[in-house]
Residue frames as a rotation matrix with the C-alpha (Angstrom) as fourth column:
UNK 1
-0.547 0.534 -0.645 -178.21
0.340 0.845 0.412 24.08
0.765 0.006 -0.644 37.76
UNK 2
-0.461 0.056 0.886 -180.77
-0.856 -0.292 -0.427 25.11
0.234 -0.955 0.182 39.92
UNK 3
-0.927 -0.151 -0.344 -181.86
0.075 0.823 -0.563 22.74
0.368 -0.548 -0.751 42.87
UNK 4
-0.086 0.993 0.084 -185.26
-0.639 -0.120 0.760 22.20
0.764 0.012 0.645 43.59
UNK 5
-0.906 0.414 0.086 -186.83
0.227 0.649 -0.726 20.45
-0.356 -0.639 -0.682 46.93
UNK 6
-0.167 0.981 0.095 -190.54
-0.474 -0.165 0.865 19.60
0.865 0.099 0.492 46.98
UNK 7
-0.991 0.086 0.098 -192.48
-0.081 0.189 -0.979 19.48
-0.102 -0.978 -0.180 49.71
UNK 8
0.071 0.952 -0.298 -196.05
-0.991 0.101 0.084 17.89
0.109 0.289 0.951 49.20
UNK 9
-0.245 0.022 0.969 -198.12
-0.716 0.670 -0.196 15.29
-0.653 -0.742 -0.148 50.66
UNK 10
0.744 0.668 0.019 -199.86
-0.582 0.662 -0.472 13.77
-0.328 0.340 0.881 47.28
UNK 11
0.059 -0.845 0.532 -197.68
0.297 0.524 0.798 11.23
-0.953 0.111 0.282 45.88
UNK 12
0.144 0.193 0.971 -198.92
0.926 0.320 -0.201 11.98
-0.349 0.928 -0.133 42.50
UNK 13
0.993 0.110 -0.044 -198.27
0.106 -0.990 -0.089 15.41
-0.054 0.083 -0.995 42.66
UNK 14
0.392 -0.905 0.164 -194.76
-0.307 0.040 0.951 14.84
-0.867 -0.423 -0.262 44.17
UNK 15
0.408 -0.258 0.876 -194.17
0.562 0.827 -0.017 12.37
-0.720 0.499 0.482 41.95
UNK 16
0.904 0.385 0.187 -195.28
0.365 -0.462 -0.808 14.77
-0.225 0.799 -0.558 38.84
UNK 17
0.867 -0.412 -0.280 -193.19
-0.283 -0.869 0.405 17.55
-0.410 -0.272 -0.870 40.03
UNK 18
0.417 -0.554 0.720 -190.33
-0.083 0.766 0.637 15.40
-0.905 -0.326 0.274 40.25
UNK 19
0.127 -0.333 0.934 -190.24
0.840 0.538 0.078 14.36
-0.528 0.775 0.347 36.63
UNK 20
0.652 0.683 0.329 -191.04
0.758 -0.576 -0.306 17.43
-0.019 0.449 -0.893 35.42
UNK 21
0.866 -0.413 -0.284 -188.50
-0.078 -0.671 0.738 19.08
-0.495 -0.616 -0.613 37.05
UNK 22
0.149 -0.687 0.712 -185.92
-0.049 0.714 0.699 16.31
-0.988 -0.139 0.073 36.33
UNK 23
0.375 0.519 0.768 -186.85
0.757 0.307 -0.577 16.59
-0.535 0.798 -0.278 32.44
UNK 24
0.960 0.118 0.254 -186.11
0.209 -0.906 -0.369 20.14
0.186 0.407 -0.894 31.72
UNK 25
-0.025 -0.999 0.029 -182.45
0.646 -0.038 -0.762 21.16
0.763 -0.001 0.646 31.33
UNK 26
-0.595 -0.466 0.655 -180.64
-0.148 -0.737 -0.659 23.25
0.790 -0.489 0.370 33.86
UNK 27
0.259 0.372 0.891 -183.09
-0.966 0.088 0.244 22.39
0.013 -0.924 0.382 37.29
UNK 28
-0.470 -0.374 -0.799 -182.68
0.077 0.885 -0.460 19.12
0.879 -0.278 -0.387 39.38
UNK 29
0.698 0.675 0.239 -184.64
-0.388 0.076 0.919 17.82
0.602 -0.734 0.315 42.02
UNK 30
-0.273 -0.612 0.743 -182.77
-0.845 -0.217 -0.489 17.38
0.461 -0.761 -0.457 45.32
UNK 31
-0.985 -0.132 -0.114 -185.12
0.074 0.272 -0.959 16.37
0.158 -0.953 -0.258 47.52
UNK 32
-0.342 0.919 0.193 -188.58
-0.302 -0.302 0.904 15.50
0.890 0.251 0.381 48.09
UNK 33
-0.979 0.195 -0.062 -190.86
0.121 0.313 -0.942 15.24
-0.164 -0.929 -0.330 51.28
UNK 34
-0.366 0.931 -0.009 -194.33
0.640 0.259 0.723 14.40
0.675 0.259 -0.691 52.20
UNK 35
0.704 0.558 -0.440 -194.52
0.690 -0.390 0.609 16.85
0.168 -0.732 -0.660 55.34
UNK 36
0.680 -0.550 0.485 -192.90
-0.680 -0.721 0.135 20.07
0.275 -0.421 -0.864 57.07
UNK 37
0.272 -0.778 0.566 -191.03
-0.507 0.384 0.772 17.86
-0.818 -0.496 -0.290 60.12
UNK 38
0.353 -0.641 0.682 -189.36
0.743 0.635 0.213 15.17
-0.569 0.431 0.700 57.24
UNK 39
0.611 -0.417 0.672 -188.53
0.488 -0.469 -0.736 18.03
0.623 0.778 -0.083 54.90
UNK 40
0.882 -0.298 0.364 -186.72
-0.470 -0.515 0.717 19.83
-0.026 -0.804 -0.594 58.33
UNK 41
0.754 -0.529 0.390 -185.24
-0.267 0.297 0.917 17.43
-0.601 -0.795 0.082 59.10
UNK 42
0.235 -0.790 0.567 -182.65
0.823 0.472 0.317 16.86
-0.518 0.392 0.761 55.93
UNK 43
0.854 0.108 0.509 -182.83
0.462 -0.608 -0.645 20.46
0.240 0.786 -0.569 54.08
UNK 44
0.813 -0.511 -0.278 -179.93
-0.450 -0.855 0.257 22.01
-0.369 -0.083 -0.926 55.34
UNK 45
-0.513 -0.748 0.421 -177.60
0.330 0.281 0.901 19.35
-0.792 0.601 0.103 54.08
UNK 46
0.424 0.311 0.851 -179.82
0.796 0.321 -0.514 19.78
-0.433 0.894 -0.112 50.31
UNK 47
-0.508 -0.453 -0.733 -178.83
0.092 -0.874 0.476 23.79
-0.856 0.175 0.486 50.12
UNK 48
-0.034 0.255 0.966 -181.70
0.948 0.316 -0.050 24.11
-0.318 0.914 -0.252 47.72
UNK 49
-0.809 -0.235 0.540 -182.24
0.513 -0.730 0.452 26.69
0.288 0.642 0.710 45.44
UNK 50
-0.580 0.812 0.066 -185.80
-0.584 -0.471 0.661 26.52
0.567 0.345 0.748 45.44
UNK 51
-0.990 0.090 0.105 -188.45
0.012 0.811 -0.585 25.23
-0.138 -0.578 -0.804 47.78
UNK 52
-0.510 0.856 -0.088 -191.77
-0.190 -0.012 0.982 24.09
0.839 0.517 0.168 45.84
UNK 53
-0.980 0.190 0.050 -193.85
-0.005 0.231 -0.973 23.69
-0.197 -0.954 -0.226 49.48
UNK 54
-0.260 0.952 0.159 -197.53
0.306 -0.075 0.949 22.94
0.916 0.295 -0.272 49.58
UNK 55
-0.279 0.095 0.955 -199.67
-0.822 -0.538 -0.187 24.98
0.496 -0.838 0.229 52.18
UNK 56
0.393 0.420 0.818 -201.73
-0.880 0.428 0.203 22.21
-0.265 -0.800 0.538 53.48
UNK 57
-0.071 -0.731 -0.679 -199.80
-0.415 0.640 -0.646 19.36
0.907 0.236 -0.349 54.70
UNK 58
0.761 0.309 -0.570 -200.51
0.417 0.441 0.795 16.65
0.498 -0.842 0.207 57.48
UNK 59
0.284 -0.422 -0.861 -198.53
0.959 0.136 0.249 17.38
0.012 -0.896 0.444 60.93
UNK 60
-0.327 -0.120 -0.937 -197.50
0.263 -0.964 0.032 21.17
-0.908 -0.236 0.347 60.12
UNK 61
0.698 0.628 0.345 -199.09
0.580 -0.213 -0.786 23.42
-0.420 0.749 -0.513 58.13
UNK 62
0.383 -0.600 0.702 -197.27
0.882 0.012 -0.471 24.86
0.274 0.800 0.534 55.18
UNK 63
0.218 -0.425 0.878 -196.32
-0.171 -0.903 -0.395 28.71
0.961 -0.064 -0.269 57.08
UNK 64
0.772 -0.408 0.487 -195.46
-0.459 0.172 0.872 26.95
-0.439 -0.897 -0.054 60.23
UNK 65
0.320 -0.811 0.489 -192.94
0.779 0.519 0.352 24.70
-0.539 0.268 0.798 58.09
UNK 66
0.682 0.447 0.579 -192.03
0.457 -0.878 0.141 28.27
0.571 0.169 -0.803 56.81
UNK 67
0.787 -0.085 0.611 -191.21
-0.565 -0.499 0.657 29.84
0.249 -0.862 -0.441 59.86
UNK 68
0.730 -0.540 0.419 -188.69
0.002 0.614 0.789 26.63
-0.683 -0.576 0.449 60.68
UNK 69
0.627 -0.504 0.594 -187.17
0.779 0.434 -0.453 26.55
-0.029 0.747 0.664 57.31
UNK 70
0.707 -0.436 0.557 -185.96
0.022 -0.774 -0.633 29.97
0.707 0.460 -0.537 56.76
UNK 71
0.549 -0.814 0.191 -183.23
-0.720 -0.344 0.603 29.83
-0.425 -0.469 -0.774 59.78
UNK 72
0.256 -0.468 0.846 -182.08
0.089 0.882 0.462 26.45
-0.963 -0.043 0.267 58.55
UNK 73
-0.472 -0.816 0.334 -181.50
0.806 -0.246 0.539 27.69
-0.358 0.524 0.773 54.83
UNK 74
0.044 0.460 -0.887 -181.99
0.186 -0.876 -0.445 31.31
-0.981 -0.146 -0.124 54.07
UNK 75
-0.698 -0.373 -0.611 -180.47
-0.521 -0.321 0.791 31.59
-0.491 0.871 0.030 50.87
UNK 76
-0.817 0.384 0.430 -183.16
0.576 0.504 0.644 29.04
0.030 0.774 -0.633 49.50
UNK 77
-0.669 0.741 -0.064 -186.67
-0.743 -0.668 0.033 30.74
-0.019 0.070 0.997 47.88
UNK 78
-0.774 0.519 0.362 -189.97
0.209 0.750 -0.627 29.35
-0.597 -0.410 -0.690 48.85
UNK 79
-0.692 0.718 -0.074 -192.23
-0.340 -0.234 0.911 28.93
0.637 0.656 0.406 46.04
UNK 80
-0.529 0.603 0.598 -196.04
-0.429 0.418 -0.801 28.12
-0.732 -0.680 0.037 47.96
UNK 81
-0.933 0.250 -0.259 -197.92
-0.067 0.586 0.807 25.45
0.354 0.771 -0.530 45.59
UNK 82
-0.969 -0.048 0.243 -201.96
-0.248 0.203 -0.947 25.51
-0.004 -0.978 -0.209 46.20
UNK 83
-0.884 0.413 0.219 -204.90
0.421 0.500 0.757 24.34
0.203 0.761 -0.616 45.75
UNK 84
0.320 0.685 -0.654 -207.06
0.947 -0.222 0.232 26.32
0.014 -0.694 -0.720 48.01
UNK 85
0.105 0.007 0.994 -207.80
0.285 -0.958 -0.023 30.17
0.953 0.285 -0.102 47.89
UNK 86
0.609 0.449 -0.654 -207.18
0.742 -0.031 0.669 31.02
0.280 -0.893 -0.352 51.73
UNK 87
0.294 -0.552 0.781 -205.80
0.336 -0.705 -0.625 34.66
0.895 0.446 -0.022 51.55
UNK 88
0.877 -0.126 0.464 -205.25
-0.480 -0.178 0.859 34.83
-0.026 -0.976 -0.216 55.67
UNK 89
0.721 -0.566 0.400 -203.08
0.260 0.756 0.601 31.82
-0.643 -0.329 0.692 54.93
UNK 90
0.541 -0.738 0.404 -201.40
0.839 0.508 -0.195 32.81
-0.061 0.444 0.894 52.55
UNK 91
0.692 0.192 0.696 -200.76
-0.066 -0.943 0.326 36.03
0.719 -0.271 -0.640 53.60
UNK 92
0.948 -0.190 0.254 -199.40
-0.184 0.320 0.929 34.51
-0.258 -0.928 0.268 56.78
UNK 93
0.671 -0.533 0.516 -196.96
0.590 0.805 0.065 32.67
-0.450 0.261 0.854 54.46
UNK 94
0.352 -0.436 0.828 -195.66
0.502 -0.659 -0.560 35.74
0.790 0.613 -0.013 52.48
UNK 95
0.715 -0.128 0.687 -195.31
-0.527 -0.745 0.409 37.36
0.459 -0.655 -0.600 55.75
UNK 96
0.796 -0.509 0.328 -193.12
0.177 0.713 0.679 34.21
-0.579 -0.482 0.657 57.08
UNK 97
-0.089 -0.995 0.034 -190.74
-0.354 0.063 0.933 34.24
-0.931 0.071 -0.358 54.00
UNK 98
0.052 0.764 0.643 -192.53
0.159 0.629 -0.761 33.40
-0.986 0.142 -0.088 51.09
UNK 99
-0.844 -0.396 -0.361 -191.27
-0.093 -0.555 0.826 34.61
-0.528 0.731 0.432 47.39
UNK 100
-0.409 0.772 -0.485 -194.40
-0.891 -0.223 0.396 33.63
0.198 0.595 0.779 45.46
UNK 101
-0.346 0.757 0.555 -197.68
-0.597 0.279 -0.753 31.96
-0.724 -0.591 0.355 45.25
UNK 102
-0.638 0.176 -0.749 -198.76
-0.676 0.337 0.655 29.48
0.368 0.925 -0.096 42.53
UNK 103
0.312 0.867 0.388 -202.54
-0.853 0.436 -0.289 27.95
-0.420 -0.241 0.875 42.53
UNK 104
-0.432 -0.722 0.540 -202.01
-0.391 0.690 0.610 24.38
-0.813 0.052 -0.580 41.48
UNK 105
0.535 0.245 0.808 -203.88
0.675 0.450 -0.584 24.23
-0.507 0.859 0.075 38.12
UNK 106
0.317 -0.735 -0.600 -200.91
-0.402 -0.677 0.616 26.60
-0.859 0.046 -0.510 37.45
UNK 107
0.967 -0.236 -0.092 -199.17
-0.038 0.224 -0.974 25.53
0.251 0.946 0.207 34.03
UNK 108
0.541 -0.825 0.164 -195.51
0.806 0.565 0.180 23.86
-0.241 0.035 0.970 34.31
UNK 109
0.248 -0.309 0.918 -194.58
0.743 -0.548 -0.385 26.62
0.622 0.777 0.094 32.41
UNK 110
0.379 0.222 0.898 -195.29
0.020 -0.972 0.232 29.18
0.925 -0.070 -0.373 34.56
UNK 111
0.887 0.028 -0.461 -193.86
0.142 0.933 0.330 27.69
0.440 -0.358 0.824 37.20
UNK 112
0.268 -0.958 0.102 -190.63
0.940 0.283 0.188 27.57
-0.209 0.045 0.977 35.98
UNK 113
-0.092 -0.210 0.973 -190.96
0.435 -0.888 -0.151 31.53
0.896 0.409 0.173 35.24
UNK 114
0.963 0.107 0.249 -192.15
-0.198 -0.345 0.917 31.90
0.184 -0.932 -0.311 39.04
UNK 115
0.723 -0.684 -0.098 -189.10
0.459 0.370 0.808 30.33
-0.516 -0.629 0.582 39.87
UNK 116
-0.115 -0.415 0.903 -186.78
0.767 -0.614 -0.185 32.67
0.631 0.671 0.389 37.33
UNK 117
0.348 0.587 0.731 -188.46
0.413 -0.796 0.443 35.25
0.842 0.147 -0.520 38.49
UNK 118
0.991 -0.070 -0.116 -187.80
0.121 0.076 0.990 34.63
-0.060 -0.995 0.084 42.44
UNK 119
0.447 -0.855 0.265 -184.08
0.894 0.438 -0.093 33.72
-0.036 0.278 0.960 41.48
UNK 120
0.015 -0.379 0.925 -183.79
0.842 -0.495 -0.216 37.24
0.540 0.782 0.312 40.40
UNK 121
-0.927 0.107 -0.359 -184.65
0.221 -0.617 -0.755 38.87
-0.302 -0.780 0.548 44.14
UNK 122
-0.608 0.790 0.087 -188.24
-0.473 -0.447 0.759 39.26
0.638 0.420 0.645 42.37
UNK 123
-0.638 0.434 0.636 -191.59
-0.458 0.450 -0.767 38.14
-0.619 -0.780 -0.088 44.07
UNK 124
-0.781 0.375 -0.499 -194.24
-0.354 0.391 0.849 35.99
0.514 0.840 -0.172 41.98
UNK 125
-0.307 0.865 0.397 -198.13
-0.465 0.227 -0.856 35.59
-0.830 -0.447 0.332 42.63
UNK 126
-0.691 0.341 0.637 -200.01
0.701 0.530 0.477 33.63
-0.175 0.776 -0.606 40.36
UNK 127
-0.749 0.471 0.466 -202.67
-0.008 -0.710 0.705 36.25
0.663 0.524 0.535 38.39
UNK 128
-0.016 0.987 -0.162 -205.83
0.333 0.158 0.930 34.82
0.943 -0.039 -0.331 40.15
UNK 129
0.519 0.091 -0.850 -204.92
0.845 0.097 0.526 35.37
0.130 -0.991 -0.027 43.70
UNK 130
-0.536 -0.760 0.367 -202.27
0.746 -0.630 -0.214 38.82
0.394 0.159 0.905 42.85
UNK 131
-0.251 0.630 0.735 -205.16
-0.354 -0.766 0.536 41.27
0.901 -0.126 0.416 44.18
UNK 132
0.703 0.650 -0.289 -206.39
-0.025 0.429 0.903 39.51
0.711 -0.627 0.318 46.82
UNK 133
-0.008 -0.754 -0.657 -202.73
1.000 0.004 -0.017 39.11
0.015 -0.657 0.754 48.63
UNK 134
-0.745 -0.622 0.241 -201.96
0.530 -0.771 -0.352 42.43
0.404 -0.134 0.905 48.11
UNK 135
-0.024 0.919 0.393 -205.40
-0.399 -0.369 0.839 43.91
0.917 -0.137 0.375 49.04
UNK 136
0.805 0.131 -0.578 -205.07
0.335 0.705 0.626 41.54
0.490 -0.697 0.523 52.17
UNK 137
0.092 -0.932 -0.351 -201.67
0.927 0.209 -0.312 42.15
0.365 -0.296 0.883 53.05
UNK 138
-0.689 -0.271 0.672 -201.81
0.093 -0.953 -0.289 46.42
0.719 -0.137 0.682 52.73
UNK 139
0.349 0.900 0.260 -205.17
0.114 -0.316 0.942 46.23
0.930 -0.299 -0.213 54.65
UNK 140
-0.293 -0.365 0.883 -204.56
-0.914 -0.165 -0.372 47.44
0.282 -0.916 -0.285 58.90
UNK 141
0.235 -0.181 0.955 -206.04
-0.703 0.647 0.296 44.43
-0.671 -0.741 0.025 60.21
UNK 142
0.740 -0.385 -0.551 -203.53
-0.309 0.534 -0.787 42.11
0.597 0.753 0.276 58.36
């Protein structure tokens, strides 16, 4: 079974996720938050597998909530969920602890193959944005 948290402010997203997750054999949702500081504060009791995290989120942004998670559970992979191309940021985020990127008109499907994928010690970018990170990331002033 793997264990999913989401982190994400829309409700309707959350929500989505949620069922979606909850639907498909073998995953379970855990645990869901609208922000960084409420998802802090309860994840180390969830021990998730997976953490589905949007970047932009009221009160902390999505590689500052990042940066807090990974002492509190290391063993869990951070999938980044986004709507917004912002290759500094997400950079930032891959550099924090970040296993893979997925734009949010992303197919369910694929998703669930990012998250395979991670599972497996792999990393996972969504096509559209795979050049850009890496082109960002190798560049010196990165």
């Amino acid at each position: 079974m793997i264990k999913v948290f989401i982190i994400e402010d829309h409700a309707i997203v959350r929500d989505g996720l949620k069922e979606l997750f909850n639907s498909v054999e073998g995953y379970r949702v855990i645990g869901v938050a609208e922000n960084g500081i409420d998802a802090i504060k309860v994840i180390k009791e969830k021990s998730p597998h997976v953490i589905i995290l949007d970047m932009n989120l009221p009160l902390m942004h999505g590689a500052d909530v990042i940066k807090e998670l990974r002492p509190l559970v290391p063993g869990s992979k951070i999938i980044i969920l986004t709507g917004i191309m912002d290759v500094n940021r997400i950079a930032d985020a891959i550099r924090r602890g970040a296993s893979g990127v997925i734009m949010k008109p992303t197919p369910f499907s694929e998703l669930k193959e990012a998250i395979v994928s991670i599972l497996k010690g792999g990393l996972y970018f969504s096509p559209s944005i795979s050049k850009q990170v890496i082109k960002k990331l190798s560049s010196k002033e990165a």
